[in-house]
Backbone as a printed PyTorch tensor [residue, N CA C, xyz], in Angstrom:
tensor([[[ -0.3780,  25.0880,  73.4040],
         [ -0.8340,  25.4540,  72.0800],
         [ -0.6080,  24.2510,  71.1660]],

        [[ -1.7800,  23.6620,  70.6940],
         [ -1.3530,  22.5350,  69.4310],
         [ -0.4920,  22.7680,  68.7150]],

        [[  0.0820,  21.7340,  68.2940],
         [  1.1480,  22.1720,  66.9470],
         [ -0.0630,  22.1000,  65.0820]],

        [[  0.7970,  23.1840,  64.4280],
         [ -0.0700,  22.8770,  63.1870],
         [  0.7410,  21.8730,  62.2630]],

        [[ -0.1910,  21.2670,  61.3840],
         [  0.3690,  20.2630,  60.6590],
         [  0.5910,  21.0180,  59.5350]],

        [[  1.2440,  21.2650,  58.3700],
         [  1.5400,  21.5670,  57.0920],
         [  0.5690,  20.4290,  56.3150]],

        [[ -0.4300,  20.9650,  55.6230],
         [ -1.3370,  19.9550,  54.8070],
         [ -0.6610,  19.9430,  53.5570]],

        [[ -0.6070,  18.7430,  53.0150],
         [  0.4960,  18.0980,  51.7850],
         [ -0.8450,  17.9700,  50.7820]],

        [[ -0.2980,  18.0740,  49.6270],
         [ -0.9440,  17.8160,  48.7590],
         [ -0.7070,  16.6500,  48.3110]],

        [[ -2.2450,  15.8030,  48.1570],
         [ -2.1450,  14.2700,  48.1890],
         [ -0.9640,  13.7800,  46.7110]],

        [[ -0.3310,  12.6790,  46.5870],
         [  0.5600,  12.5120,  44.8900],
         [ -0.1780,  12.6610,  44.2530]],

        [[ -1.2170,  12.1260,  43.8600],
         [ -2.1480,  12.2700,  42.8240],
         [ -2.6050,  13.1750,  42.2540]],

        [[ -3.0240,  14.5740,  43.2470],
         [ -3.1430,  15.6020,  42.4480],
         [ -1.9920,  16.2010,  42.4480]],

        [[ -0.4410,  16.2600,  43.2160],
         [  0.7890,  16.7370,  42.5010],
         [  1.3990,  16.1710,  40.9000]],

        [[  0.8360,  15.0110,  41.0470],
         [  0.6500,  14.0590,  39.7150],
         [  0.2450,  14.9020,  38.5690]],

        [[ -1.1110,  15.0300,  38.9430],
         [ -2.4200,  15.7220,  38.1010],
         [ -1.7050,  17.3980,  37.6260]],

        [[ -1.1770,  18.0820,  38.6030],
         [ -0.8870,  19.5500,  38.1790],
         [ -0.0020,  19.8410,  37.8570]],

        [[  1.1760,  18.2980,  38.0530],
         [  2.3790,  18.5590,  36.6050],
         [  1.9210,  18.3430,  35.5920]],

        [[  1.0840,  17.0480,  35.2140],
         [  0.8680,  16.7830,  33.3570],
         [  0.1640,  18.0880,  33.2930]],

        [[ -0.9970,  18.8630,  34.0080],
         [ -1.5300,  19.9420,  33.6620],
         [ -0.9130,  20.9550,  33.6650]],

        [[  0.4250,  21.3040,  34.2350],
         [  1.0390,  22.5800,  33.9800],
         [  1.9560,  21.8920,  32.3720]],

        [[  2.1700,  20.7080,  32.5400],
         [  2.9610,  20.3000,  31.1100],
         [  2.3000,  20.3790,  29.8800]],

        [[  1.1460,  20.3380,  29.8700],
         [  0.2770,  20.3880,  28.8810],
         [  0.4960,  21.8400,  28.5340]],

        [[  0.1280,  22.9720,  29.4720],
         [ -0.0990,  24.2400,  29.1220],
         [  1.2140,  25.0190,  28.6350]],

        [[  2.3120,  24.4790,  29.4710],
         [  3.7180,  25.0470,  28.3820],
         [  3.7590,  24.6680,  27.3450]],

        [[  3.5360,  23.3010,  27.2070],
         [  3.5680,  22.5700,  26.0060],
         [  3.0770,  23.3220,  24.6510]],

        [[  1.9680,  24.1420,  24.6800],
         [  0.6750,  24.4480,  23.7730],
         [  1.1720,  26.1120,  23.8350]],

        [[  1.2850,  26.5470,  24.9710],
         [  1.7550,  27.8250,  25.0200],
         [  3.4440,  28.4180,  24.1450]],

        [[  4.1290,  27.4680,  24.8490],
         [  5.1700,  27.4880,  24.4060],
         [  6.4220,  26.6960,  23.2880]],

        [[  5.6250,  25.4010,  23.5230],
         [  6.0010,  24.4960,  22.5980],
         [  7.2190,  23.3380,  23.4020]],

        [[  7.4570,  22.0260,  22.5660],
         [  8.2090,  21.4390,  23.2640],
         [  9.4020,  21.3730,  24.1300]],

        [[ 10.0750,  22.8070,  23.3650],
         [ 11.6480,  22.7580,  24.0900],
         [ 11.4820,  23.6100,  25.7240]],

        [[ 10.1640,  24.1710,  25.8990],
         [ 10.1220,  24.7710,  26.5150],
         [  9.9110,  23.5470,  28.0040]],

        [[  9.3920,  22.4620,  27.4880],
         [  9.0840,  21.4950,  28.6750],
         [ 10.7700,  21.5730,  29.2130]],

        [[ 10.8330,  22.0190,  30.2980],
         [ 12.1160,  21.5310,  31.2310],
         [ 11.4620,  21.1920,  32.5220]],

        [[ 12.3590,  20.5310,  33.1870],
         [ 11.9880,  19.8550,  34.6300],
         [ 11.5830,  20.9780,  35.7820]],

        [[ 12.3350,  22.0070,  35.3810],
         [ 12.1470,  23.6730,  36.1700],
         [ 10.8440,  24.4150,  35.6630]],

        [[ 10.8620,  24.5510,  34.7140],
         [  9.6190,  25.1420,  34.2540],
         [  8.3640,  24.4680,  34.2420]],

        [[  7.9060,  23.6560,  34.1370],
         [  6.9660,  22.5920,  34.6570],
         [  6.9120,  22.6670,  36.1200]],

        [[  7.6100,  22.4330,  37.0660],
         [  7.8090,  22.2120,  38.1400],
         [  7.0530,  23.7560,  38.8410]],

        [[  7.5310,  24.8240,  38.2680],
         [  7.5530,  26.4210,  38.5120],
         [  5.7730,  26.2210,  37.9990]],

        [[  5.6510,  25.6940,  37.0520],
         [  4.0170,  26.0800,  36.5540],
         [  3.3100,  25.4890,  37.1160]],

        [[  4.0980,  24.4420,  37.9590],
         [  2.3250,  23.8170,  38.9080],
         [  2.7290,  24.0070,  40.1280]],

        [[  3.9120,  24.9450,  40.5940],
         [  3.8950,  25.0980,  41.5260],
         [  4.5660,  24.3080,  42.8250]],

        [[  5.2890,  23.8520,  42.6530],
         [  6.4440,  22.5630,  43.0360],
         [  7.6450,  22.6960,  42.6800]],

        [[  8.3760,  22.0920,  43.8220],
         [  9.5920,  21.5430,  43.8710],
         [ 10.2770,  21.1580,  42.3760]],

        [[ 11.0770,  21.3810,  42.0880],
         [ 11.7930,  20.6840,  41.1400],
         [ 11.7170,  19.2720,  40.6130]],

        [[ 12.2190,  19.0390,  42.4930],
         [ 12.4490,  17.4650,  42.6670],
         [ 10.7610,  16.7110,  42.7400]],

        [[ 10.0900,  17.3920,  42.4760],
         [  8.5270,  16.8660,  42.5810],
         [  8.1470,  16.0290,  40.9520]],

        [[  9.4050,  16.6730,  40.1410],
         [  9.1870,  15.4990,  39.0550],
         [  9.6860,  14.5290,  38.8320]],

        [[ 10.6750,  14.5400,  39.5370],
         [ 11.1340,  13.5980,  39.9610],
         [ 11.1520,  12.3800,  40.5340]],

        [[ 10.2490,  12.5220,  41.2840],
         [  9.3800,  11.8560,  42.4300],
         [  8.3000,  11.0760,  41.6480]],

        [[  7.6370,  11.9980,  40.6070],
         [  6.5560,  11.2730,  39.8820],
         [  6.5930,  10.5980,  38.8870]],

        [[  8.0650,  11.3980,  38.2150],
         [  7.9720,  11.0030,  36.8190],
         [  9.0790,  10.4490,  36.1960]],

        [[ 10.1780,  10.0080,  37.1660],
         [ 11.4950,  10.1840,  36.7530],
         [ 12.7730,  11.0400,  35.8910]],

        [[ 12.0170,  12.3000,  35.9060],
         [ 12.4370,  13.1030,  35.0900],
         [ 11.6950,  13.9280,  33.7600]],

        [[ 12.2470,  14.3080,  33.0400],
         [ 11.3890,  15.0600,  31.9800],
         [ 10.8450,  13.8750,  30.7120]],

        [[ 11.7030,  12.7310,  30.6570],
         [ 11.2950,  11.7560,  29.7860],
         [  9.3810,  11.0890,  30.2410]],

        [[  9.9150,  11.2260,  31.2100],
         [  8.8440,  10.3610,  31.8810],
         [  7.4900,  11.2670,  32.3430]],

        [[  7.3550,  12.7150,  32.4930],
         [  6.6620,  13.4090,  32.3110],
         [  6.3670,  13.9310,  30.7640]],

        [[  7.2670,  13.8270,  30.0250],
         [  6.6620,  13.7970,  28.4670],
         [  5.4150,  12.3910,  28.1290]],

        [[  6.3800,  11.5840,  28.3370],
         [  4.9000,  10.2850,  28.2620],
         [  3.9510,  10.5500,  29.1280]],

        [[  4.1350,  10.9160,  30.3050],
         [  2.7970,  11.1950,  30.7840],
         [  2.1500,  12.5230,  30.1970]],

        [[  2.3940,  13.3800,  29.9520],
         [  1.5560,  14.3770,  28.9570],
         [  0.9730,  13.5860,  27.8570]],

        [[  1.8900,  12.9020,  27.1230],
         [  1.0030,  12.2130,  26.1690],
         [  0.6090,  11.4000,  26.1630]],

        [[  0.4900,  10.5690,  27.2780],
         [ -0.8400,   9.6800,  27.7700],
         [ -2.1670,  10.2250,  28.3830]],

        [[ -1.5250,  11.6760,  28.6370],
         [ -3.2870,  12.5410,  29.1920],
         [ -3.3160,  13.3290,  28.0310]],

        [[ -3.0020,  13.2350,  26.9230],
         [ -3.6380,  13.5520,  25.7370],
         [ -4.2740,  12.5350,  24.7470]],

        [[ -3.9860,  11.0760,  24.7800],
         [ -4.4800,  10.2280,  24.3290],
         [ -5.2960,  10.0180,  25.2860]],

        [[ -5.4720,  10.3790,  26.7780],
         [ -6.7120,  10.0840,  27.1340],
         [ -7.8190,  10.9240,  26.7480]],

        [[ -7.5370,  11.9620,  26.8430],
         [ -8.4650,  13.3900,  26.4230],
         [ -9.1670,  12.7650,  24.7590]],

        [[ -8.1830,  12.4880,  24.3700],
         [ -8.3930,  12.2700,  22.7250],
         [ -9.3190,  11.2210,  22.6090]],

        [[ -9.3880,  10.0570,  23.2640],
         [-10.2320,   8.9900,  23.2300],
         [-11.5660,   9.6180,  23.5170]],

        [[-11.5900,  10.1420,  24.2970],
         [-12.9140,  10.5140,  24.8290],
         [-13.5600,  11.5120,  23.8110]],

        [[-12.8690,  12.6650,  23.2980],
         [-12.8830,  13.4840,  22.0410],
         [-13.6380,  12.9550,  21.3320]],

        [[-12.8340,  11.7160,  20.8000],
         [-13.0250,  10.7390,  19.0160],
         [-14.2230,   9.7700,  19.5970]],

        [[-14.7640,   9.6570,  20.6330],
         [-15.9690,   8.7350,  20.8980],
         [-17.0160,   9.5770,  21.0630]],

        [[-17.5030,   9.6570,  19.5150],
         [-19.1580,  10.4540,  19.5170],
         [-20.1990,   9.3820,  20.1130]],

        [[-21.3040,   9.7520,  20.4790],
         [-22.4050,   8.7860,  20.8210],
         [-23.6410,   9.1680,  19.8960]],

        [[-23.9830,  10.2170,  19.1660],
         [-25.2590,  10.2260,  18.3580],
         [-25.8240,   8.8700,  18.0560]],

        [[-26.9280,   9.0860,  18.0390],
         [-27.7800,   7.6270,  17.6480],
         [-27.6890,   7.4340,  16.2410]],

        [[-27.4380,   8.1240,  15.1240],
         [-27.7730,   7.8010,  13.9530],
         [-26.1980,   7.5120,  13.7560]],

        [[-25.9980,   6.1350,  12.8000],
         [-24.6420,   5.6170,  13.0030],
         [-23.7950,   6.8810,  11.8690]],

        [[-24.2040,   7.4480,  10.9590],
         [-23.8240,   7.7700,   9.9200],
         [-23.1560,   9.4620,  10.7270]],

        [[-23.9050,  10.1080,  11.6940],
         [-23.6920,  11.1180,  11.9270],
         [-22.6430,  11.1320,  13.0010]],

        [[-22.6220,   9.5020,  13.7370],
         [-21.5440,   9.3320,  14.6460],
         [-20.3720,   9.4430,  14.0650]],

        [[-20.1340,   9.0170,  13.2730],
         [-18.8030,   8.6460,  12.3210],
         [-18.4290,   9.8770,  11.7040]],

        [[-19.2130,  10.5670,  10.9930],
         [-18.8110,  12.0180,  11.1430],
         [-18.3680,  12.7850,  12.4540]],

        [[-19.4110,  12.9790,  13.0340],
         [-18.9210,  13.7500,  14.4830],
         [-17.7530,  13.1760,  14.8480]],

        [[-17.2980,  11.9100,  14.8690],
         [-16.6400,  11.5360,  15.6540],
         [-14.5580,  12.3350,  14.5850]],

        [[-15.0350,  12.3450,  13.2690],
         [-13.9750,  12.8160,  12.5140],
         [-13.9360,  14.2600,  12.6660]],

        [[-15.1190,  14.6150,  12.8430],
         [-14.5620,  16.4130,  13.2740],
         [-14.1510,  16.7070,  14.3100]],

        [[-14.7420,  15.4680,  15.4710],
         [-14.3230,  15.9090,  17.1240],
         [-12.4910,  15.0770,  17.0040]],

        [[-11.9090,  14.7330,  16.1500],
         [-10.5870,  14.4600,  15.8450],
         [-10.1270,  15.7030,  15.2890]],

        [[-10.3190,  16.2460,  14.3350],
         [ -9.8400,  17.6160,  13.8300],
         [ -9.7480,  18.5690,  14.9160]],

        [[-10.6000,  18.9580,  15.5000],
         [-11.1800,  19.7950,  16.1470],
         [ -9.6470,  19.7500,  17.8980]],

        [[ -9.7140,  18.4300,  18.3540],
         [ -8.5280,  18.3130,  19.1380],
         [ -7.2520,  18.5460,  18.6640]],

        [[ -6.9930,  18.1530,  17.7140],
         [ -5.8780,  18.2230,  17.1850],
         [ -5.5620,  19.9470,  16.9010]],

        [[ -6.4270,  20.8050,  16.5850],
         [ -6.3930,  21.6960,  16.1770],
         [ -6.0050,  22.7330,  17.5010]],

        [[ -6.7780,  22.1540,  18.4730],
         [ -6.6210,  22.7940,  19.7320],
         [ -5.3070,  22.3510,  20.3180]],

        [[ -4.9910,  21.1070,  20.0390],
         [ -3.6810,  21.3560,  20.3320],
         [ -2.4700,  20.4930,  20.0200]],

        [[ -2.1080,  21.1520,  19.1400],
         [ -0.9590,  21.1560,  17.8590],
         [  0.1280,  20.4360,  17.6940]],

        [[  0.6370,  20.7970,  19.0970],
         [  1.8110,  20.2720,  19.6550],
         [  1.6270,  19.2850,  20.1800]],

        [[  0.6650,  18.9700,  21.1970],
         [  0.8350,  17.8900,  21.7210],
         [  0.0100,  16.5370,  20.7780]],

        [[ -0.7140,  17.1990,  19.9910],
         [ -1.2720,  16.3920,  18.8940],
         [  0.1650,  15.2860,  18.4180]],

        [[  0.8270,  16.7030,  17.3380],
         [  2.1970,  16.1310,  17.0060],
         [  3.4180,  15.1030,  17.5650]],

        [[  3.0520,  15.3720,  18.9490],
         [  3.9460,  14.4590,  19.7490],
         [  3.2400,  12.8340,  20.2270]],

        [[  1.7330,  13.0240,  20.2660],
         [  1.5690,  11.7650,  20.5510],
         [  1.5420,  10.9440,  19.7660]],

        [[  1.7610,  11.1070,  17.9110],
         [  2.0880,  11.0770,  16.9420],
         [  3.5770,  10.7670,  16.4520]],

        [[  4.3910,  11.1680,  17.6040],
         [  5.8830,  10.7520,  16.9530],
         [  6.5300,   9.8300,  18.0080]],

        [[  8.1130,   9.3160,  17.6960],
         [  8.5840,   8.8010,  18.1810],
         [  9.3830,   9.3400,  19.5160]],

        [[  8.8260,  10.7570,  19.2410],
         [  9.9750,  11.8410,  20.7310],
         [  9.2560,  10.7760,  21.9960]],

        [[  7.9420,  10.2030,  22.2020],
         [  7.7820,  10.1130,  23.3080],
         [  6.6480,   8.9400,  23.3010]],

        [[  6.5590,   7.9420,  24.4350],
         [  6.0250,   6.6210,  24.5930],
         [  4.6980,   6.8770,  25.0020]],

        [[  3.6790,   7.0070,  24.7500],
         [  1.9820,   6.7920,  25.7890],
         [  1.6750,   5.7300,  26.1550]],

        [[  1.2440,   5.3540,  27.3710],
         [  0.9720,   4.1050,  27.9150],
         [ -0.2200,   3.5580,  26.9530]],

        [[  0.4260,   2.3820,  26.2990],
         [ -0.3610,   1.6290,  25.1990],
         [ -1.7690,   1.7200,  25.4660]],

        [[ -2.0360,   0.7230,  26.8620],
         [ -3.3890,   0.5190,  26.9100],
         [ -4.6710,   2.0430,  26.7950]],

        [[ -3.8570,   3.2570,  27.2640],
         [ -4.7330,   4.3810,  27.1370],
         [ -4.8210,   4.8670,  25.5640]],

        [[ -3.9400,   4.8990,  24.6870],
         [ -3.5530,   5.1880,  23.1320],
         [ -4.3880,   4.0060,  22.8670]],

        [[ -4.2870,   3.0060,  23.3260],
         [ -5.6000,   2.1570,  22.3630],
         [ -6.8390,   2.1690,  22.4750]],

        [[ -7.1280,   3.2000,  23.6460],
         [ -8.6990,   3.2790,  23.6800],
         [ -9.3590,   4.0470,  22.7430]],

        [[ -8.1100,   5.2680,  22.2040],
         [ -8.2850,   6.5170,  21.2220],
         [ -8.5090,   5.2810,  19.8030]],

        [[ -8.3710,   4.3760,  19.7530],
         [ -8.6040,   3.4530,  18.2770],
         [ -9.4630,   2.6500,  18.7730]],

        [[ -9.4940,   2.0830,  19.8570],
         [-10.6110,   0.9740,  20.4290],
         [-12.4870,   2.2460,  20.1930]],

        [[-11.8140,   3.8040,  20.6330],
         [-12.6780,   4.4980,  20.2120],
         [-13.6050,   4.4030,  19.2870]],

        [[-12.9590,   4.7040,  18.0880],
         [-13.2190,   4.8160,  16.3620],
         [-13.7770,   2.9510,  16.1710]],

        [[-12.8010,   2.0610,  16.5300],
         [-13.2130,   0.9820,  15.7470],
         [-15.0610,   0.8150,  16.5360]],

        [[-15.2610,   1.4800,  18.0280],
         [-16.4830,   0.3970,  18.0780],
         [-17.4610,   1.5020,  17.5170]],

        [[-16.5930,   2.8040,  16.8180],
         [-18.1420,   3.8130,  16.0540],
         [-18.7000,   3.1420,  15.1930]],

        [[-17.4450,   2.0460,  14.3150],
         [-17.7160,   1.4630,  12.7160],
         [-18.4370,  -0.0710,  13.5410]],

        [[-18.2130,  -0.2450,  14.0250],
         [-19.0510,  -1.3740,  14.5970],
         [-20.5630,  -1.1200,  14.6830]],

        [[-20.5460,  -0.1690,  15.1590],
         [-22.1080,   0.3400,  15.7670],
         [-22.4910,   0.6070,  14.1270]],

        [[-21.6800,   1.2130,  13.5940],
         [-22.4650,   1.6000,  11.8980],
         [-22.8420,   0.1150,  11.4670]],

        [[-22.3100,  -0.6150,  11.6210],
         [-22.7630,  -2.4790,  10.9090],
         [-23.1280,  -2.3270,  11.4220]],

        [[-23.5480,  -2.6600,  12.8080],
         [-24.7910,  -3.2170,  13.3480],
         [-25.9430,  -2.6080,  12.8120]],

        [[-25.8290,  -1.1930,  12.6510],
         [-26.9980,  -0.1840,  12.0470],
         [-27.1290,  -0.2480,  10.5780]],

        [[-25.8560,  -1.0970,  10.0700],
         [-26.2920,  -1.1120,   8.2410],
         [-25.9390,   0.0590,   7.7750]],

        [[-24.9000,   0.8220,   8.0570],
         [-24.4380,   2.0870,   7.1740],
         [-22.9620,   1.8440,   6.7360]],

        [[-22.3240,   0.8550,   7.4470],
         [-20.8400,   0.7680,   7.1350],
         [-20.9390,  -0.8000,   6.4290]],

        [[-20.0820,  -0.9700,   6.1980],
         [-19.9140,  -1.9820,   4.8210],
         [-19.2130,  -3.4260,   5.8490]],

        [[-19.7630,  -4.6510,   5.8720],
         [-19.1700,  -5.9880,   6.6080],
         [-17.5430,  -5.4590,   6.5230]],

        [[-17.2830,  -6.2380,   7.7620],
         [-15.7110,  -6.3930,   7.7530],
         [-15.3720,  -6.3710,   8.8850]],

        [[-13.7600,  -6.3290,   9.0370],
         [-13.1280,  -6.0930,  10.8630],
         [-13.3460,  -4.7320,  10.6980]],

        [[-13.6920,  -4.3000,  12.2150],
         [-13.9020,  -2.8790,  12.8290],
         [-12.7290,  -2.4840,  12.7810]],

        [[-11.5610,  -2.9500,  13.2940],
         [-10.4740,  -2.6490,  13.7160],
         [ -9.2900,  -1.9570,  12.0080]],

        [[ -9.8750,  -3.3080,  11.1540],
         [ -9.4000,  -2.9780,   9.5550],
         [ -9.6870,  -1.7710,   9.5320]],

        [[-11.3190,  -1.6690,   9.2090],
         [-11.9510,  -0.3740,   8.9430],
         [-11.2850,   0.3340,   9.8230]],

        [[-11.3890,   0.9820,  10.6840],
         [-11.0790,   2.1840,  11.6820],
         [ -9.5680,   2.4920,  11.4040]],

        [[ -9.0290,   1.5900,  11.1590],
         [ -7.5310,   2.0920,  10.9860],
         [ -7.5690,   2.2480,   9.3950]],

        [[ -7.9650,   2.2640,   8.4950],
         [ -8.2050,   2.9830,   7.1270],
         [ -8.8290,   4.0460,   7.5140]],

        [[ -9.9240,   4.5680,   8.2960],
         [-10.6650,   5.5230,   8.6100],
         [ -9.6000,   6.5320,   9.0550]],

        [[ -8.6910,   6.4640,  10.1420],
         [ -7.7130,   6.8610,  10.9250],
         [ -6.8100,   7.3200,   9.7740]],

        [[ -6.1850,   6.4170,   8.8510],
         [ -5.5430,   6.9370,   8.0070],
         [ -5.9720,   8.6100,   7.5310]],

        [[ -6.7630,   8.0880,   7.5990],
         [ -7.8240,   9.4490,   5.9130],
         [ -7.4530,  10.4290,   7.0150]],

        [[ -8.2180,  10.4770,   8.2250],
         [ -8.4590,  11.7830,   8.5370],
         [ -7.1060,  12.4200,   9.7000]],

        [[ -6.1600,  11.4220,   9.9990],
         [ -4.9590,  11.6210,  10.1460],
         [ -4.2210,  12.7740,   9.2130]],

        [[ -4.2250,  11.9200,   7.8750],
         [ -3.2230,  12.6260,   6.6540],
         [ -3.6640,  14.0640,   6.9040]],

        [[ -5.1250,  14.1230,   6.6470],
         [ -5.9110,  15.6810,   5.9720],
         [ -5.6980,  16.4290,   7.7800]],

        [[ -5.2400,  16.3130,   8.4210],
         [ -5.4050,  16.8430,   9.1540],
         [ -3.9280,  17.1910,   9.5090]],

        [[ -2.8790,  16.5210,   9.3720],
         [ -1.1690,  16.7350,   9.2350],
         [ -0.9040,  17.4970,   8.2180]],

        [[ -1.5220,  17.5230,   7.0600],
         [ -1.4910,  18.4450,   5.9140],
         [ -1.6780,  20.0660,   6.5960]],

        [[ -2.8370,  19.7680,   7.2850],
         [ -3.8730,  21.2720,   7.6310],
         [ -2.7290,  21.7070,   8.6710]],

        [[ -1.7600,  20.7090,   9.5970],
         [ -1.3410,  21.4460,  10.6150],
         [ -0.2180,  21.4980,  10.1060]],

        [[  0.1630,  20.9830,   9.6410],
         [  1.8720,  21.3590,   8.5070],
         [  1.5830,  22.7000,   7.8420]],

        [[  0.6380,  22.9930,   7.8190],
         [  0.5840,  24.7140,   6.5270],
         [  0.8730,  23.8490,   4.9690]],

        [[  0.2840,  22.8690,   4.6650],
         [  0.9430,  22.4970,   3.0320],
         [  0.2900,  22.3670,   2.1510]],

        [[ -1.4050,  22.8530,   2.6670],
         [ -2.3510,  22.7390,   1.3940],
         [ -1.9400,  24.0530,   0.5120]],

        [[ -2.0330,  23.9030,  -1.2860],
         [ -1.9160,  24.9750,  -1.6200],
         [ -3.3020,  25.8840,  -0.8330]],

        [[ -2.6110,  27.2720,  -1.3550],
         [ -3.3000,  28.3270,  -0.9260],
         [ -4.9610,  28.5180,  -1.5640]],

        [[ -5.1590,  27.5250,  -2.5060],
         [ -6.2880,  28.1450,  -2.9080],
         [ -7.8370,  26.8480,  -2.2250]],

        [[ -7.3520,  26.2480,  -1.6210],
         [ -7.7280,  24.9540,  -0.7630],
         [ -7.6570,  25.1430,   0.7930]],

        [[ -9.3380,  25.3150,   0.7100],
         [ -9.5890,  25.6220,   2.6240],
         [ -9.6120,  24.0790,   2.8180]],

        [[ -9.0640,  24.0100,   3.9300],
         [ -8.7380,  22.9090,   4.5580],
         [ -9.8280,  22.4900,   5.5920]],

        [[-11.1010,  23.4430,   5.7420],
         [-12.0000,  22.8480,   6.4750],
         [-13.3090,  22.2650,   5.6180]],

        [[-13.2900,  22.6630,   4.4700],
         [-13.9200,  22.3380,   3.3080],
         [-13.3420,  21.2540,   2.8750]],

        [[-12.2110,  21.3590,   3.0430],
         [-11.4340,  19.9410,   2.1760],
         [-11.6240,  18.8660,   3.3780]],

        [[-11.2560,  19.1550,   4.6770],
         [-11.8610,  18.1620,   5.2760],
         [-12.9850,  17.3470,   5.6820]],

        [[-14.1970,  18.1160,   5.4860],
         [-15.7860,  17.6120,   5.0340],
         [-15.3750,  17.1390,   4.1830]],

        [[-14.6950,  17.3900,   3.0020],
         [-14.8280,  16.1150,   1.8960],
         [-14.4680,  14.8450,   2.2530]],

        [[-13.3550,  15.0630,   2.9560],
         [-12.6750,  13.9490,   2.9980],
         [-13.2380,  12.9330,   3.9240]],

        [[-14.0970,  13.5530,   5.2250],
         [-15.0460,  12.6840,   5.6510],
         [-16.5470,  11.7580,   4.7170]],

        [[-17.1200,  13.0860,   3.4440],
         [-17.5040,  12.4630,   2.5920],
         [-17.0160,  10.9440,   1.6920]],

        [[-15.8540,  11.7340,   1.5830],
         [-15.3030,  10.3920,   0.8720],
         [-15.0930,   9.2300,   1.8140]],

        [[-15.0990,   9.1530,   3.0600],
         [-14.8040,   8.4160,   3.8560],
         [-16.1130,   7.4510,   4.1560]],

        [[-17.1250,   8.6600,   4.2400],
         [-18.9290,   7.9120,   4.4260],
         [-18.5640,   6.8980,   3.0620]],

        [[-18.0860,   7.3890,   2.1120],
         [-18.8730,   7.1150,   0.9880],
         [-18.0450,   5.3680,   1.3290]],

        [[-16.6720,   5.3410,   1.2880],
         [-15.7120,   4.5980,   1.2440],
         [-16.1960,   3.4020,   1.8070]],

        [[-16.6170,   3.1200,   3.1500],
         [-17.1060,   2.6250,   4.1910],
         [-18.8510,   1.7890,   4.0660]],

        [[-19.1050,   2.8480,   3.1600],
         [-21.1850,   2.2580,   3.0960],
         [-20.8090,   1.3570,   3.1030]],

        [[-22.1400,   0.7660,   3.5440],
         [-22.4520,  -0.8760,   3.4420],
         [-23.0690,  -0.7440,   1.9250]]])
């Protein structure tokens, strides 16, 4: 009788279904809930399987928030042809992630935890080549892309930490206020 082999699941996707079970406690439950056990329990693994990948819970926190700055890059890179509507889309498809998810928004945002640079700079390498494409098209105003986009980033950063902090007064919808603030942003930017 042959012997059977036990089929292993390749690292890569044991890789893949910790940041994805880390993500989902994360959002479900919130940060304190990330432990090395509970992660481990949600994708279905060993303990020591984060171990193996991540050196621990530090190191699976940066990797969550390097597969949220990857997610996010891709998010914040609209493609519409008309430069003016990219640059919008591209500020609501920022709201819009962030909104979906809160927590891990917040964290790739603070100092709790490191994202591998080169992926966090694609989420700005994003935005700067939207304002690029607007010069080339004559809707955004001469200058560095990179200047611009990180003033751009500012704006819709703040209005959007406001919206997830709970701190607009009460009589100020915050999705109204944020169309403005992309208004003001078109406006800021014209060429």
């Amino acid at each position: 009788m042959p012997s059977q082999k036990s089929a292993r699941t390749p690292a890569t996707e044991v890789r893949a279904n910790l940041v994805s079970a880390g993500r989902r406690l994360l959002e479900r439950e919130g940060a304190a809930a990330l432990t090395v056990r509970a992660v481990a329990t949600e994708a279905g693994v060993a303990p020591m399987g984060v171990y193996n990948h991540f050196d621990g819970k530090d190191g699976l926190l940066d990797a969550v928030v390097t597969d949220g700055f990857a997610e996010f890059a891709t998010r914040v890179a609209a493609h519409e042809p008309d430069a003016a509507t990219r640059l919008r889309n591209s500020g609501r498809n920022y709201r819009e992630f962030a909104i979906a998810n809160p927590i891990l928004y917040g964290l790739m945002f603070s100092a709790e935890c490191t994202a591998d640079d080169e992926v966090a700079a694609r989420a700005f390498g994003a935005l700067a080549d939207i304002v690029g494409y607007g010069q080339v098209a004559g809707v955004i105003r001469p200058g560095d892309p990179a200047q611009l986009a990180a003033q751009i980033w500012a704006c819709v950063h703040g209005a959007v930490s406001l919206e997830l902090g709970s701190v607009y007064p009460p009589f100020i919808d915050a999705s109204d206020s944020y169309e403005e603030v992309l208004d003001l942003i078109a406006r800021g930017v014209a060429a």
